[in-house]
C-alpha positions as CSV (number, residue, x, y, z in Angstrom):
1,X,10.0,-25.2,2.4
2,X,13.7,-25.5,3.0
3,X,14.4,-22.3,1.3
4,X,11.0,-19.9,1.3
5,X,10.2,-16.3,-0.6
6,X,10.1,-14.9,2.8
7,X,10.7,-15.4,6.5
8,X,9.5,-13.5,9.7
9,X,10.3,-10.0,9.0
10,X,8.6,-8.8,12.1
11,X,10.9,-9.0,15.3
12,X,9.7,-9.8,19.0
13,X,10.1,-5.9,19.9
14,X,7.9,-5.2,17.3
15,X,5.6,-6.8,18.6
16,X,6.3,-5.9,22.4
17,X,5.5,-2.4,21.1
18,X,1.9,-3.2,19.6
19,X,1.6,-5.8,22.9
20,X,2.2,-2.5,25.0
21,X,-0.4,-0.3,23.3
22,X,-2.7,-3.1,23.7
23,X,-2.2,-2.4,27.8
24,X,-3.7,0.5,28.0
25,X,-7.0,1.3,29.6
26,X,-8.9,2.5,26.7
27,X,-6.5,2.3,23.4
28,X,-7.2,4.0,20.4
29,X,-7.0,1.5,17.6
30,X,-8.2,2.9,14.5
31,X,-6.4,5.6,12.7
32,X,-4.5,7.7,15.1
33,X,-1.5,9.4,16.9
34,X,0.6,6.5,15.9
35,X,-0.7,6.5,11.7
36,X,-0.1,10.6,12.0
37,X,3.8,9.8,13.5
38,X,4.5,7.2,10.7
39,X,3.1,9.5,7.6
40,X,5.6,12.3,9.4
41,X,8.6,10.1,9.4
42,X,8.2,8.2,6.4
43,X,7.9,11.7,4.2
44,X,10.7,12.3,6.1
45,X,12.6,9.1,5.3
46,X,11.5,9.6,1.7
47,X,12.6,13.4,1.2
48,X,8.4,14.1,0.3
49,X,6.6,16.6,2.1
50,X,3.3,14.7,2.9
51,X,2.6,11.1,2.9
52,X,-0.9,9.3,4.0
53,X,-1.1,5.9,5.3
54,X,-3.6,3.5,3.7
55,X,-4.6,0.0,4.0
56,X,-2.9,-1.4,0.9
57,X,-0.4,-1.0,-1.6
58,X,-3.4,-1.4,-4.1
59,X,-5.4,0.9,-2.4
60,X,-2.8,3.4,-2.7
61,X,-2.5,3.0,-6.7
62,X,-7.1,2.9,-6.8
63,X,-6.6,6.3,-4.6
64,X,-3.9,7.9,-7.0
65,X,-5.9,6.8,-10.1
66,X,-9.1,8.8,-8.6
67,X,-6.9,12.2,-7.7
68,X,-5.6,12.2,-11.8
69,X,-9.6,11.1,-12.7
70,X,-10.2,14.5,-10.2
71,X,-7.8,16.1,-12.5
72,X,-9.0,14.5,-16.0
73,X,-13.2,13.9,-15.6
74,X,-12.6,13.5,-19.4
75,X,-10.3,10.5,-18.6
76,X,-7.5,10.0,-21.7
77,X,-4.8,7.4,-21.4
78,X,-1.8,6.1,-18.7
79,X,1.1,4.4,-20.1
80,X,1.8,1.5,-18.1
81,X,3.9,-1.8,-18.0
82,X,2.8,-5.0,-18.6
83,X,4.9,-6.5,-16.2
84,X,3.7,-5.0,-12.6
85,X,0.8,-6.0,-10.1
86,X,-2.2,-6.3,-11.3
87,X,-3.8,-3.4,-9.3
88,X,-1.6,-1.1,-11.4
89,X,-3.2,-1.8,-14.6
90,X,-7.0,-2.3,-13.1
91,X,-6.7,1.1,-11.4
92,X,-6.2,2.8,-14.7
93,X,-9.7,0.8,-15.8
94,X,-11.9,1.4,-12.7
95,X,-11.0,4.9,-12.9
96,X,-12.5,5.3,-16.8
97,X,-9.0,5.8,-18.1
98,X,-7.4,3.7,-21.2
99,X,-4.3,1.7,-20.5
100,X,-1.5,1.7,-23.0
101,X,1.0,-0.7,-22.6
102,X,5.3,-0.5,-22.9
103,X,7.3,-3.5,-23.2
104,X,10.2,-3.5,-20.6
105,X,14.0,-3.8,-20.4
106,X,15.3,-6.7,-19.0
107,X,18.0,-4.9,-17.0
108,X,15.9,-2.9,-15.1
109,X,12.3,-5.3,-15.4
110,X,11.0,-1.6,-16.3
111,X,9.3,0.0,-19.3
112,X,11.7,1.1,-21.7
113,X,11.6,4.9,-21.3
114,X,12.7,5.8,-25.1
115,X,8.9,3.3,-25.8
116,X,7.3,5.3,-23.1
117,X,8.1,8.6,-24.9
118,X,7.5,7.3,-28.0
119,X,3.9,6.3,-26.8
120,X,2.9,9.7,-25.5
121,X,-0.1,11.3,-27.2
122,X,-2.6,14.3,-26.9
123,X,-4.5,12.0,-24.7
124,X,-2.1,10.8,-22.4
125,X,-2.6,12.1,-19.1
126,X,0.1,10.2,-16.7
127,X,2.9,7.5,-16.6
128,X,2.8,4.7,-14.1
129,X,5.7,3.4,-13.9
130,X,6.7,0.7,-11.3
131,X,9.8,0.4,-10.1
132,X,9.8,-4.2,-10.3
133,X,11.9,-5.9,-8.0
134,X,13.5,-3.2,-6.4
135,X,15.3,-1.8,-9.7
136,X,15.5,2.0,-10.9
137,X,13.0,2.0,-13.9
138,X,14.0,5.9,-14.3
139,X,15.9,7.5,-16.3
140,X,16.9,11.0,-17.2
141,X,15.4,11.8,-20.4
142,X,12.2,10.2,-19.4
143,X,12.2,12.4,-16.3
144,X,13.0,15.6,-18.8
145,X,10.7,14.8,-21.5
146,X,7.7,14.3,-19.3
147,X,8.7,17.6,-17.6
148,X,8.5,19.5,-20.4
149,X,5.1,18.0,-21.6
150,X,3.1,18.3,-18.7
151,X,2.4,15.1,-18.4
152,X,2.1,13.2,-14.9
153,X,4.5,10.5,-13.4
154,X,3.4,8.2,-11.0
155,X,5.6,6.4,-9.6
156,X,4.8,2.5,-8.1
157,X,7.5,1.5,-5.7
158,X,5.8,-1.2,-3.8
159,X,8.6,-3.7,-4.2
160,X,11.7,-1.6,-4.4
161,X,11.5,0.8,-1.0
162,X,14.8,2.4,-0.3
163,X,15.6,1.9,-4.7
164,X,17.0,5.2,-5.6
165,X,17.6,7.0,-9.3
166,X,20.9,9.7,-8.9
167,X,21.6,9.2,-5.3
168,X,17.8,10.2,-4.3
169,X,14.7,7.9,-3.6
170,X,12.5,6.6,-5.9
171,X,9.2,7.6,-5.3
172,X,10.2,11.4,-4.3
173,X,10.4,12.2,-8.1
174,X,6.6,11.7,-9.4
175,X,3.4,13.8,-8.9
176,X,2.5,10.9,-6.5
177,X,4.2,8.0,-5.8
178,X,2.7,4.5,-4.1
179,X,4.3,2.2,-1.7
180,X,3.2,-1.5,-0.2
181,X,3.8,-2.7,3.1
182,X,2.5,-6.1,2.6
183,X,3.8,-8.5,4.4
184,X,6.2,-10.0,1.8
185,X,7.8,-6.4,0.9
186,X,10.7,-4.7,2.4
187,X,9.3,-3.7,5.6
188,X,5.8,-4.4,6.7
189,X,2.6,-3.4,8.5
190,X,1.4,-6.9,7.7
191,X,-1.2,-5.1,5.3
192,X,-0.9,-1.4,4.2
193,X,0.5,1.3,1.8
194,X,1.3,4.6,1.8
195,X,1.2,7.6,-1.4
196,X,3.4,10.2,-1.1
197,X,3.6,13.7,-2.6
198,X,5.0,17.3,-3.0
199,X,1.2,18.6,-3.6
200,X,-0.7,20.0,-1.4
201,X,-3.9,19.5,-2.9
202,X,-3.4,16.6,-3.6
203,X,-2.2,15.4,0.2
204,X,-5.2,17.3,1.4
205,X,-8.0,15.7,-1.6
206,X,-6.3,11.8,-0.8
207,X,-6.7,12.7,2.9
208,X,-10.6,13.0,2.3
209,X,-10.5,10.6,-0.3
210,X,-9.0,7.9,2.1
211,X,-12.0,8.5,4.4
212,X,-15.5,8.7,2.5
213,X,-14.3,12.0,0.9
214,X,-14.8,13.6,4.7
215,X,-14.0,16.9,4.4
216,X,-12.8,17.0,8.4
217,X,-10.3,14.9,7.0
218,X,-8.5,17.4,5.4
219,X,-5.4,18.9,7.3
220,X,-5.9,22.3,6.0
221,X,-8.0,24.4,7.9
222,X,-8.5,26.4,5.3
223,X,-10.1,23.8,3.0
224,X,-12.2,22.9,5.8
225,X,-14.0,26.2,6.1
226,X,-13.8,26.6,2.3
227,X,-16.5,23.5,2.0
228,X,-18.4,25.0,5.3
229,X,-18.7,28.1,4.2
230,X,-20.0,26.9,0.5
231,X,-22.1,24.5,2.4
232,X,-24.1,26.2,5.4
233,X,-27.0,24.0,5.3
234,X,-24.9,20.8,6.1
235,X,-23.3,19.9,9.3
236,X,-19.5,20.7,9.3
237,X,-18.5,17.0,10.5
238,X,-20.4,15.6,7.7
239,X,-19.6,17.1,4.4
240,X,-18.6,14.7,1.7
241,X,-16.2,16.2,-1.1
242,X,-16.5,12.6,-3.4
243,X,-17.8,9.9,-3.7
244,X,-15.1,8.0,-2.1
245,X,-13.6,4.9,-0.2
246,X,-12.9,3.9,3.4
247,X,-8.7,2.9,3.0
248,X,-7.2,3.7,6.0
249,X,-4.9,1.7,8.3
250,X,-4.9,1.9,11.8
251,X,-2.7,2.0,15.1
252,X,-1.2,-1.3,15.5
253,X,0.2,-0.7,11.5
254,X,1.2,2.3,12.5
255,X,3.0,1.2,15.3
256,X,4.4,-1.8,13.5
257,X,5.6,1.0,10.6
258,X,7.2,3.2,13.3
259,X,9.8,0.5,14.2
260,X,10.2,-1.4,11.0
261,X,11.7,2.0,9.8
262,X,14.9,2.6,10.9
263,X,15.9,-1.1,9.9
264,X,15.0,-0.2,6.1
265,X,18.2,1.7,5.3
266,X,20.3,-1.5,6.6
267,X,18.2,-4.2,5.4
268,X,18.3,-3.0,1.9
269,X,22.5,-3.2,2.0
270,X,22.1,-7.1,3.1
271,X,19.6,-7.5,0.5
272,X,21.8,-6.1,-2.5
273,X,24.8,-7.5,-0.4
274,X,22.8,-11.1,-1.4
275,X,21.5,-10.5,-5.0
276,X,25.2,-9.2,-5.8
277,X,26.6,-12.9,-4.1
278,X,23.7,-14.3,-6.4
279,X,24.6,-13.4,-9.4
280,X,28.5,-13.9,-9.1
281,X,27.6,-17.4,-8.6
282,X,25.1,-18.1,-11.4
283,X,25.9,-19.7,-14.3
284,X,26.7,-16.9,-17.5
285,X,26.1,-18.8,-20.2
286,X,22.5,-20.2,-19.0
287,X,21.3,-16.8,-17.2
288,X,20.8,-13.4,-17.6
289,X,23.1,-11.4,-14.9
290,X,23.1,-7.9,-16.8
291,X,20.4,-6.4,-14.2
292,X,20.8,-2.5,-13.7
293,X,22.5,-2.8,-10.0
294,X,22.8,0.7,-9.6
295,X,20.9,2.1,-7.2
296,X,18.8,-1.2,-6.8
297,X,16.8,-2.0,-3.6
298,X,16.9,-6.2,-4.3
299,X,13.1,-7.7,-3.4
300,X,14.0,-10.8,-4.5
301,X,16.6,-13.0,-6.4
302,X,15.9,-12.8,-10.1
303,X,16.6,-15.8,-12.9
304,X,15.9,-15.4,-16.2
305,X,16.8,-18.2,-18.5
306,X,18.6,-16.9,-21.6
307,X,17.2,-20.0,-24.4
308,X,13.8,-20.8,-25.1
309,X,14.0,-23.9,-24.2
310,X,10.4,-25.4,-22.3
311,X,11.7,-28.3,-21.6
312,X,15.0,-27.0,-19.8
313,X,12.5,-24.9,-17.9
314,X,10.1,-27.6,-16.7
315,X,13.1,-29.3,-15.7
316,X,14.7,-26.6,-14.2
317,X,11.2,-25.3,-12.0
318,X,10.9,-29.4,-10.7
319,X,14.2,-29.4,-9.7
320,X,13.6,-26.0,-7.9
321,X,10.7,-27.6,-6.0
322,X,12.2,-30.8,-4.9
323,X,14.8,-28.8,-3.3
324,X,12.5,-26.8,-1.2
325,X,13.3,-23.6,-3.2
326,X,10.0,-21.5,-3.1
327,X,9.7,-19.3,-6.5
328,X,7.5,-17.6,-8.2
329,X,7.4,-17.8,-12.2
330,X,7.1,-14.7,-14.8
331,X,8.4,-12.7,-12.2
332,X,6.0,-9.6,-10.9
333,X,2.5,-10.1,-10.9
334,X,3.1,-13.7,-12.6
335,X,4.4,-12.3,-15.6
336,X,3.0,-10.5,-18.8
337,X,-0.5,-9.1,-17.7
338,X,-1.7,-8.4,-21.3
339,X,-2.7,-12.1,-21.4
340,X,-4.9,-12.1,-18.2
341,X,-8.5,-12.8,-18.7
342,X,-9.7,-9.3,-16.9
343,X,-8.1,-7.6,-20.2
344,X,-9.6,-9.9,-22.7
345,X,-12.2,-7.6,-24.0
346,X,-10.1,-4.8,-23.8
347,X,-6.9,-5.7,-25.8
348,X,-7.2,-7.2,-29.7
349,X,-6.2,-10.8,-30.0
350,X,-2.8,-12.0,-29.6
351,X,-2.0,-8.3,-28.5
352,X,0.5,-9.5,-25.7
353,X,2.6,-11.0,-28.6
354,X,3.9,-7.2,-29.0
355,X,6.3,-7.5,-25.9
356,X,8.4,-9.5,-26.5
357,X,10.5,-8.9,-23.1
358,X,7.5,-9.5,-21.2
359,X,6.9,-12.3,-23.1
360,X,10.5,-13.9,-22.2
361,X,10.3,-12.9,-18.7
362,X,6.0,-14.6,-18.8
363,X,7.6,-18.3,-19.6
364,X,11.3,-18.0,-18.8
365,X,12.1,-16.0,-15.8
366,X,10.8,-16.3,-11.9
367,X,12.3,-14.8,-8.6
368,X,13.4,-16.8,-6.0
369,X,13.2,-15.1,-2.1
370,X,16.2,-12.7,-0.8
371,X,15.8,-11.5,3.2
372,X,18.3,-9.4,5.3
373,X,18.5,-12.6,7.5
374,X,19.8,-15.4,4.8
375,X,23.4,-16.3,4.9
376,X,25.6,-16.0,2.5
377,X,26.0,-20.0,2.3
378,X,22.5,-20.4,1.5
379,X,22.6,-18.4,-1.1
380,X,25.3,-20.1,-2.7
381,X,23.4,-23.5,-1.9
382,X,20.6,-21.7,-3.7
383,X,22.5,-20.8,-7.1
384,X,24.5,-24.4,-6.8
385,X,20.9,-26.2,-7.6
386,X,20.2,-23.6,-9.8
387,X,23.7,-24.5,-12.1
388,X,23.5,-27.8,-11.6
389,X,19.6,-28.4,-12.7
């Protein structure tokens, strides 16, 4: 592929630096020293005051859907897009909660906040909003109105690390907030995640949920002779809180996380340096180019075509791929979820028809790969196909 989605983000001293733990006479590979130090500096990075390292974005979204579940045993409802991952949505369903769905703004790729407010009910419990494609999907008077009701934002920032909403990071404004260090995304621990949070309890109850529900895996001290003491009969090392899961990453990711770090800030200025190039160059008059640029984090070069036109669209996705230009249609999660068969018996027929965004983005819009280390003339060799298809 001439012009991929991604290319080797993951340098020769990165891995020097895993080669070099490997030396040692006895390393510790599973979870240790190394995880601990990257939680530390990523909370830091973030402006959070805990983070925990799992093995997956995804996991990170199942593990915040069980700590609001802790929260609501009743369950209720989660707004959430229909344009995101699919591990958004089916966390709100293995947890026993009911999604309810927002159409999105093409700007931003987000839910449309004035919808989201408008969609809030006795029974909603929490938003989960993801920030797509490295766009701010906040806004003010989302962030104000959820305040004042009490209700719960989570905040899914799996593609858009370093994306920020008034000059601070996304995913330092919600309850709890999800990140993905897939391979693909901007940095990488080949596979892993991390959820990050101002709450105690809820940094110490994902810290035992991470790990069987072990209550030794709590930080605190103090929780950890709470359970003992309640407990007496059970050995201390072996208490289990819930009926959890076994997510956590281990050394080598953490090791790989330590360095790819300090390159985020950096790489996400030649990422938006790119996606601004891109869109000077695209055609106007055939594609959208009003994205929300402002404090954007670019994953990946975004084309939406403005008619509904299926045959200029077949034409334009074979000419794509006898180029060698790798993309990926309907944009995030392969566009509108709602029409996936895992939701057939949950939504009413022809239900997807309501978002009408979503809809546009399923059939006419893709991404196309941005990477700190493409040049400027191949991104305008990318958008010259794209104008003249």
């Amino acid at each position: 592929m001439k012009y991929p989605l991604m290319r080797n983000n993951i340098l020769r001293e990165d891995l020097d630096a895993m080669i070099e733990h490997l030396k040692q006479d006895d390393p510790i590979l599973t979870n240790g020293a190394n995880c601990r130090e990257f939680e530390k500096e990523w909370s830091k990075w973030l402006g959070v005051k805990y983070s925990v390292f799992v093995n997956s974005g995804a996991s990170a979204n199942l593990l915040s859907m069980t700590m609001l579940k802790i929260k609501y045993p009743e369950g209720g409802e989660v707004i959430v897009p229909p344009l995101t991952w699919i591990s958004d949505v089916a966390s709100v369903l293995q947890t026993g909660f009911t999604p309810v769905f927002v159409d999105i703004n093409l700007d931003t790729l987000g839910m449309n906040s004035d919808a989201i407010i408008r969609a809030i009910t006795p029974n909603t419990r929490a938003v989960f909003l993801s920030h797509i494609q490295g766009f701010d999907a906040l806004t003010d008077d989302l962030l104000q109105e959820l305040k004042r009701r009490g209700i719960y934002l989570i905040e899914d920032v799996c593609e858009s690390h370093g994306a920020t909403h008034n000059n601070k990071l996304c995913g330092s404004f919600g309850w709890m907030s999800n990140f993905s260090f897939y391979y693909a995304h901007h940095m990488t621990t080949i596979e892993g995640g991390m959820i990050s949070t101002d709450d105690e309890e809820v940094y110490e109850s994902i810290r035992m949920l991470r790990s069987h529900g072990m209550v030794r895996e709590a930080a605190s001290d103090k929780t950890k002779l709470a359970y003992k003491i309640t407990n007496p009969e059970l050995n201390p090392d072996f208490i289990f809180a819930y009926p959890a899961y076994n997510m956590r990453n281990n050394e080598l990711g953490g090791i790989l996380g330590r360095k790819q770090l300090p390159r985020l800030d950096e790489n996400v200025k030649l990422r938006n340096r790119n996606n601004e190039r891109f869109l000077s160059k695209l055609n106007q008059n055939k594609f959208f180019v009003g994205f929300k640029l402002l404090g954007a984090s670019n994953y990946a070069f975004n084309l939406i075509v403005k008619e509904k036109n299926p045959e200029y669209m077949n034409h334009l996705m074979n000419t794509l791929k006898n180029e060698g230009v790798e993309f990926r249609r309907g944009s995030a999660g392969g566009g509108n979820q709602i029409r996936q068969p895992y939701l057939k018996d949950i939504v009413p027929n022809n239900y997807h028809l309501n978002f009408p965004n979503t809809e546009h983005v399923h059939f006419y819009a893709m991404y196309i790969g941005n990477f700190p280390t493409m040049p400027l003339d191949e991104v305008d060799s990318i958008t010259k196909i794209i104008n003249e298809a």
